[in-house]
Each structure stands twice: as C-alpha cells, then as structure tokens.
C-alpha positions in Angstrom: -21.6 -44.3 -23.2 -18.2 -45.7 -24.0 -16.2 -46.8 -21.4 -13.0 -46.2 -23.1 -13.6 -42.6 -23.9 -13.0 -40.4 -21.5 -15.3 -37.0 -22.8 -17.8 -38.1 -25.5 -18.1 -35.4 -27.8 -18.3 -37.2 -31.1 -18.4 -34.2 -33.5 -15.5 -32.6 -31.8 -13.4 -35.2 -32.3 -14.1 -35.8 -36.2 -13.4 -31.9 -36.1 -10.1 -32.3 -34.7 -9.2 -35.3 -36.4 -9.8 -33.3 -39.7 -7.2 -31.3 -38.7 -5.2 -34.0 -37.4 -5.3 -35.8 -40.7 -4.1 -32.4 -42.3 -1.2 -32.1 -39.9 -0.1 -35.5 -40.8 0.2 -35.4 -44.2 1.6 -31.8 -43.6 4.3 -33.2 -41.4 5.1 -36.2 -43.6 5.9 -33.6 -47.1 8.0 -31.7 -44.2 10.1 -34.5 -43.5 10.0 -36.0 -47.0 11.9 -32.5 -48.1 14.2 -32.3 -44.9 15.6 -36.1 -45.7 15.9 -35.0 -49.3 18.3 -31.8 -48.1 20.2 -34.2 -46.1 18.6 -34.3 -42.3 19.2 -37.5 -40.6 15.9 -39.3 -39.5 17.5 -38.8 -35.7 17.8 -35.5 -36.0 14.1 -34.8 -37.0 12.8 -36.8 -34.0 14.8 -35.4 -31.4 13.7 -32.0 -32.9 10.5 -32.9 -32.3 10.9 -34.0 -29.0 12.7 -31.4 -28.0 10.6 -28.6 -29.1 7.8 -30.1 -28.6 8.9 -30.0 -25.0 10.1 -27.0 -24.9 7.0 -25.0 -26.1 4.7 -27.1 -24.2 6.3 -26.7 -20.6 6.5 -23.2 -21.5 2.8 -23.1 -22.1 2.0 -24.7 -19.3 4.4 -22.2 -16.7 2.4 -19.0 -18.7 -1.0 -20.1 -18.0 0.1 -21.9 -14.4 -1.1 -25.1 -15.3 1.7 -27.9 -14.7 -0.6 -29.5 -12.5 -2.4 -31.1 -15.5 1.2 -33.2 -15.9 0.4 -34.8 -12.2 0.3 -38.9 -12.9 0.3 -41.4 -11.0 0.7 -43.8 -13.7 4.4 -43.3 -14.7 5.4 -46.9 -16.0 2.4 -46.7 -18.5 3.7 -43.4 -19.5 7.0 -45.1 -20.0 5.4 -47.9 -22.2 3.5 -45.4 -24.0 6.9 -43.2 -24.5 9.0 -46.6 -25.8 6.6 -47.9 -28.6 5.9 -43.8 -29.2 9.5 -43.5 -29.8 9.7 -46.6 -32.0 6.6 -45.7 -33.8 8.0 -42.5 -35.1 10.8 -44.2 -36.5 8.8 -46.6 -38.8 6.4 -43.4 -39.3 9.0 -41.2 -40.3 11.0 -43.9 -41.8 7.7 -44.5 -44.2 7.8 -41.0 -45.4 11.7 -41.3 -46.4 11.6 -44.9 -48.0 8.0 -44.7 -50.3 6.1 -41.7 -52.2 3.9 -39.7 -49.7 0.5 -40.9 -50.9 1.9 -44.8 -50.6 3.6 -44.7 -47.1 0.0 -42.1 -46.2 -2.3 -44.9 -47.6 -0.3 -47.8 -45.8 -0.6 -46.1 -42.8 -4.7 -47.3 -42.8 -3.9 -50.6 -42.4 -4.2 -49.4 -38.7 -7.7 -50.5 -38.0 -6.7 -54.0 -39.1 -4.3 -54.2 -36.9 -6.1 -52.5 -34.3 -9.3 -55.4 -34.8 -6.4 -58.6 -34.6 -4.9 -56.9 -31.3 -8.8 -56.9 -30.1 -8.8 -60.2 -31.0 -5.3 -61.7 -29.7 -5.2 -59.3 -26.6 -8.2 -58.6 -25.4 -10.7 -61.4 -26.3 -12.9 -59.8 -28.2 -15.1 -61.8 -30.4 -15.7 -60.3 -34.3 -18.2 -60.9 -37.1 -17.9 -61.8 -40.1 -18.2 -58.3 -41.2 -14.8 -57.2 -39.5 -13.2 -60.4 -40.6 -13.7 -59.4 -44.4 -12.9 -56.1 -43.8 -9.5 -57.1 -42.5 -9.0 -59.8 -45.3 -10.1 -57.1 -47.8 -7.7 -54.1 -46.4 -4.9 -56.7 -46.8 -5.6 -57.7 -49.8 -5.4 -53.8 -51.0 -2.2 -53.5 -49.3 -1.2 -57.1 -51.7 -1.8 -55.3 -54.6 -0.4 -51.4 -53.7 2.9 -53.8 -52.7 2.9 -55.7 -56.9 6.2 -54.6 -58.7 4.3 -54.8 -62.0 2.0 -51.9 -61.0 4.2 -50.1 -59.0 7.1 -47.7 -59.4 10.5 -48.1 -58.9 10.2 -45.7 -55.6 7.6 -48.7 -53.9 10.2 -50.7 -52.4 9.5 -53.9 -50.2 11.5 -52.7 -47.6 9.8 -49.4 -47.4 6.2 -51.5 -46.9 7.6 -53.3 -44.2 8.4 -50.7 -42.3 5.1 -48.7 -43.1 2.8 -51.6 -42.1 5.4 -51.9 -39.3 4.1 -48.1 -38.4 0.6 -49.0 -39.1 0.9 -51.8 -36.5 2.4 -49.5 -33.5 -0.2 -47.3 -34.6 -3.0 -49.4 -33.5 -1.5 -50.4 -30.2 -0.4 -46.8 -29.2 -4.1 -45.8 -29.7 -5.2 -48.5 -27.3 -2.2 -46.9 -24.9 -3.4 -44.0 -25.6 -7.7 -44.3 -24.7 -6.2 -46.1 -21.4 -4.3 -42.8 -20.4 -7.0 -40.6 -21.5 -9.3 -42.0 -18.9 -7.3 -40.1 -16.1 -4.5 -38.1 -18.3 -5.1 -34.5 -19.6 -4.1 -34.6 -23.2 -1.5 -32.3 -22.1 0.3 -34.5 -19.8 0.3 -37.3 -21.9 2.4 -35.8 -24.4 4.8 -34.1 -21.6 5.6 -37.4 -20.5 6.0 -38.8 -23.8 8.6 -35.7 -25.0 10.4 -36.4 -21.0 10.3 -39.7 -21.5 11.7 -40.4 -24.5 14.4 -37.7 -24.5 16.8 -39.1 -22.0 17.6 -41.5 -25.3 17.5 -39.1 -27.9 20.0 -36.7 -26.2 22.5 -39.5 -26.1 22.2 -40.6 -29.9 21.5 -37.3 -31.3 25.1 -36.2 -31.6 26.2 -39.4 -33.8 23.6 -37.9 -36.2 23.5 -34.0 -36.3 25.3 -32.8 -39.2 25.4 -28.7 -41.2 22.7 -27.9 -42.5 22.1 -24.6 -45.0 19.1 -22.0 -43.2 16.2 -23.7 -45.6 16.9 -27.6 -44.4 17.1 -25.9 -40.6 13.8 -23.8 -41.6 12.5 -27.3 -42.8 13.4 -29.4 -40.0 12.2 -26.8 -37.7 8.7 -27.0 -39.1 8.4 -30.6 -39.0 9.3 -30.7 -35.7 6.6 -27.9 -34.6 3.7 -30.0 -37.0 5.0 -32.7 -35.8 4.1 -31.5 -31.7 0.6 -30.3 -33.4 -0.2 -33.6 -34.8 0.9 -35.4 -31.2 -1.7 -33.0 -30.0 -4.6 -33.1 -31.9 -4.2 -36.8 -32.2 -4.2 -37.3 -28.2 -7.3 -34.9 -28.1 -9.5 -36.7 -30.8 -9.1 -39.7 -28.7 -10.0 -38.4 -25.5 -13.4 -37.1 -27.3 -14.5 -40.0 -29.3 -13.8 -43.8 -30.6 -10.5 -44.9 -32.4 -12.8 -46.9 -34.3 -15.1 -43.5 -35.9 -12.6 -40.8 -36.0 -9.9 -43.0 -37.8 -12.2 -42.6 -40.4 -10.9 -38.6 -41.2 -7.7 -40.0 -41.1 -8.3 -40.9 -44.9 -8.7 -37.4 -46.0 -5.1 -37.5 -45.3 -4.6 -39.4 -48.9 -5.7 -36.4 -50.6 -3.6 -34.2 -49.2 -0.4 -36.5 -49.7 -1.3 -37.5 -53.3 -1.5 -33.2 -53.8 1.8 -32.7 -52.0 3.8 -35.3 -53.5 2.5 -34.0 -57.2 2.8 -30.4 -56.7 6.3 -30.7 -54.2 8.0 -33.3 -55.3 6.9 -34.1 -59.1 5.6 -37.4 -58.6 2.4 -38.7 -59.3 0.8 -41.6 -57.3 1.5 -45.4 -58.2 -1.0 -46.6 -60.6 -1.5 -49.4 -58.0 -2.1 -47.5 -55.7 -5.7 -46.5 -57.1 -6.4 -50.2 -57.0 -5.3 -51.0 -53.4 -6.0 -47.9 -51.4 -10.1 -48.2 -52.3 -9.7 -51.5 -50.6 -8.0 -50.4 -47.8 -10.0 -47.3 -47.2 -13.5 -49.0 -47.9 -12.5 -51.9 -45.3 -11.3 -49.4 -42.5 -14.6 -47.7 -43.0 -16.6 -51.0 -43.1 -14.2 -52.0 -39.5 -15.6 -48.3 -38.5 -19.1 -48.6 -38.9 -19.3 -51.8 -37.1 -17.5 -50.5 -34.5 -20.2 -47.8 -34.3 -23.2 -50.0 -34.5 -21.9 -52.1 -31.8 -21.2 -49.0 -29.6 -24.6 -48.3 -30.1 -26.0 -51.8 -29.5 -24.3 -51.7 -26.1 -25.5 -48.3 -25.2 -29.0 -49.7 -25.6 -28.6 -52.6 -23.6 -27.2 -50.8 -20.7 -30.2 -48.3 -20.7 -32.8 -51.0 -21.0 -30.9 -52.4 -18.0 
C-alpha cells in the first residue's frame, strides 16, 4: 500500500480524474472567453475564491459537517494556500496568453517536474527509464515552443508562464498527498479559499471593472468550475497516486483542441501535433514506472 495515499481506491480516482480533466479544460474555455469580454485575470480568481467559499461553507452548515475543516496543520495550509494562489495565476495566465490546446498540453510537463523535485527534494533515485522520459517530454515542449511551426498566438512569454504552472503543479500535488494523509478533501480546499482571500479582497478592487450580464454569466461559471475542479482534483489524490491518475489528465487535450475549434475558431498549432505526442508518451512512460515501482515495493513489504 502506498504510504502517501491516504484511501487506495485506484479506479475511483481515474474515475474522478476523468472528470477532473473535463472540468479543467471546461474551466480554461471559461476563462479564455471571460478575458476575451474584458474580465481582469484578478477578478476571475477572487471569484473563485470567493464562491468557492461561499458554497462550500454553506454545504458544510446544511449537512452539519464543519468539523471536517478541524486542522491542526495550519502553516502547511498556509504554504499550500500561497503557491495555490500563485499557481492559479500562471494557470489562468496560460489560458489568456496561448491557444487552449497549447497552454492544456504544456500543462503535462507536470510529471517532469514532479520526477526532478523527487530528485532535488526528496532524494529519490531514478532510472534510466524516467530520465528519458523527462529528456523526451522536454524535448516535445522544444518543439511545440519553434516559431517556424507555430502560430503567431504561441508566444515565448505565454510558455514561460505555462511551464511556470506546470512546475507549481507538481509541487502543489506533493502539498497536496501530505495533507491528504490527515485532511478531508473538504477542509483542504476551505483553507485554501480562507487562506488566500485575506489577499484577494485587498487587490480585488484595483481590478473589478463593468461588465455586460454574459461576461458576469461567464465569469460566474468559471468561478463555480473552477471550485469543481479544486475538488475533484483534491479527491483523486486522496484515492490514488499523482504518478497513475495524471495520466487522465491528458484526455484534457481533446477537449481543449474541440473547444478552441468549435468556440474560438482556431485550430491547434501544427507543432503542436509534433510535441504534444512526446510530452504525453513521456508522462505516460514517468507513469508506468511509477506504477511498477509501487508495485515492486508492495511485494517486498509483504514478503517481509
């Protein structure tokens, strides 16, 4: 059994990550056409935060169960609430600055960055397998990232700050297991929505501006599948590996390469059809080894 995982249930958490990965690319076409109609990237994350907040303390006093928000670990809720924060400005940031399906397939470069924090951080010793993988993903994100193949919408700027979301990504998840081993799902993302909007509250009223019924419809519904994603994403963890259920993030790329055809009328970077194989085929290659090893170690123990 895992260690890190605080329920094993591996097929309910590639169930909910399905729907998580859904979500996310839902989400990122939701804030793709608020930014378009003139909301501030502020203004959509304290929207989230706040109603996020909102509904889920309300949820909690119906079915009388605040006492699933009890912690005794408030400074790594605080951590986990700071790089949360900054993560969903990169994230969001992504969505705004590149086509859906680019700143959706950059966004896998998170089990790369997830195997080097292994590596810098916790000591962990890797393979050749998960060495290639990484070297591999990169070199997909290389050439999703050349001008020549690109379109005019792929700026350098807008990688940057996608891999700079992929990155937070990958050390959120690790925050993320560690709470999950005596968190509810539930309190994890209270404290994150407390936590982070103190800061929002002040800056949010440099940034609100009038908005026409549809943008307020729009950033409404990003902010409520925005507090579904935080959800489901938080749940998959506690049920199984980062390492197998990033795996249905991926389906996400379909649903972003659909949106930002049928939505917005753009079609996918012919690069991108180069570089995203790589990326995907070396997260799933970091994914399987991940698994094997699990296994491996669930042996040993038992034969112990």
């Amino acid at each position: 059994m895992d260690g890190s995982i605080a329920r094993p249930r591996p097929f309910l958490a590639l169930g909910v990550r399905l729907i998580a990965a859904f979500a996310l690319a839902t989400m990122g076409m939701l804030v793709k056409l608020s930014g378009e109609r003139g909301a501030h990237l502020v203004e959509l994350i304290f929207w989230r935060q706040a109603i996020t907040f909102v509904v889920l303390c309300a949820g909690l006093a119906l079915f009388g169960r605040f006492a699933l928000v009890r912690t005794h670990r408030l400074r790594a809720h605080g951590a986990r609430a700071a790089l949360g924060l900054v993560g969903m400005v990169f994230t969001y940031g992504s969505v705004l600055l590149l086509p859906l399906a680019v700143a959706t397939t950059l966004g896998f470069t998170a089990p790369f960055f997830a195997v080097v924090i292994a590596v810098l951080f916790f000591r962990e010793r890797i393979g050749r397998f998960r060495s290639l993988a990484v070297v591999f993903g990169f070199a997909g994100v290389f050439i999703v990232m050349q001008p020549a193949g690109a379109s005019a919408d792929v700026t350098r700027a807008g990688i940057a700050v996608a891999l700079g979301a992929a990155f937070l990504v990958a050390v959120i998840s690790f925050q993320i297991q560690d709470l999950n081993k005596s968190e509810s799902p539930w309190g994890i993302v209270f404290w994150f929505t407390a936590l982070s909007l103190p800061a929002l509250t002040i800056v949010f009223p440099f940034f609100i501006g009038p908005h026409d019924w549809i943008t307020w419809s729009l950033i409404l519904a990003t902010a409520v599948t925005g507090g579904v994603v935080q959800i489901l994403l938080t749940m998959s963890l506690r049920f199984g590996s980062a390492a197998v259920i990033l795996l249905m993030d991926y389906t996400a790329l379909l649903w972003a390469s659909a949106y930002g055809y049928y939505v917005f009328d753009r079609a996918p970077p012919g690069s991108l059809w180069i570089g995203a194989p790589l990326i995907i085929g070396a997260g799933a290659l970091i994914a399987y080894r991940e698994r094997l090893l699990a296994l491996e170690a669930q042996a040993a123990a038992k034969s112990e």
